[in-house]
N, C-alpha and C positions, 0 to 999 in steps of 0.2 A: 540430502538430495532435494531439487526443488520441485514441486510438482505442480500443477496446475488443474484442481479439483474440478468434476465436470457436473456433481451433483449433491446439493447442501447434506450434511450428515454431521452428526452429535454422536459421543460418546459419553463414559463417565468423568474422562477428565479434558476431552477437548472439545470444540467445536469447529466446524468448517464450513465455507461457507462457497458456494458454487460458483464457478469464474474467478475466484480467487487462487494468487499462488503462494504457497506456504514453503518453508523449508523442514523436512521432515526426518526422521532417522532412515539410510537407506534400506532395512529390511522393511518396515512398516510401507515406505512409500513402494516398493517394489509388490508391496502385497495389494497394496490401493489401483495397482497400474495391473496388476495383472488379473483384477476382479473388473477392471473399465469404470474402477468410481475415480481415478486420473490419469492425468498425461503426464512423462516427464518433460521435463522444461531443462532445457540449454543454460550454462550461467553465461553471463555474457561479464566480461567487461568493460566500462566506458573507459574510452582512451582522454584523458586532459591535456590538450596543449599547455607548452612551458609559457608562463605566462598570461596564462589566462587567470580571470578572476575567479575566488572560488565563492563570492557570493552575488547576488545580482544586484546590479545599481540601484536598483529602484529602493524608496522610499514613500512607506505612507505618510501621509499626511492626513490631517486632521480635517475635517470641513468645518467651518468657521459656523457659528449659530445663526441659524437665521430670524431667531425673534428672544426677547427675553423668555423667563421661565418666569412663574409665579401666577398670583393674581394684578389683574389691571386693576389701577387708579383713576 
């Protein structure tokens, strides 16, 4: 289940961090939700039109140097 934590809390083998959503086991998070240390959260999923690309055009690029490196002569 996903929940969406409303305040930072540690245990011995997790940690969680407030405003964050996490996917959790649904007893545990059902116990989280019903103490108000979260919300449950909706799964959504994103619809991909056929043919759309699945990574983005963009490429970095490098910026050219703008002076040598070293010592001056």
């Amino acid at each position: 289940m996903l929940i969406k934590v409303l305040v930072s809390m540690s245990g011995p083998s997790e940690t969680y961090t407030g405003g964050q959503v996490y996917e959790v086991a649904n007893e545990r998070a059902a116990r989280m939700v019903a103490r108000g240390f979260a919300t449950a959260v909706e799964e959504t999923v994103l619809a991909v039109e056929p043919g759309a690309a699945s990574e983005p055009d963009m490429i970095a690029e490098t910026p050219a140097p703008t002076s040598k490196r070293g010592r001056r002569k």
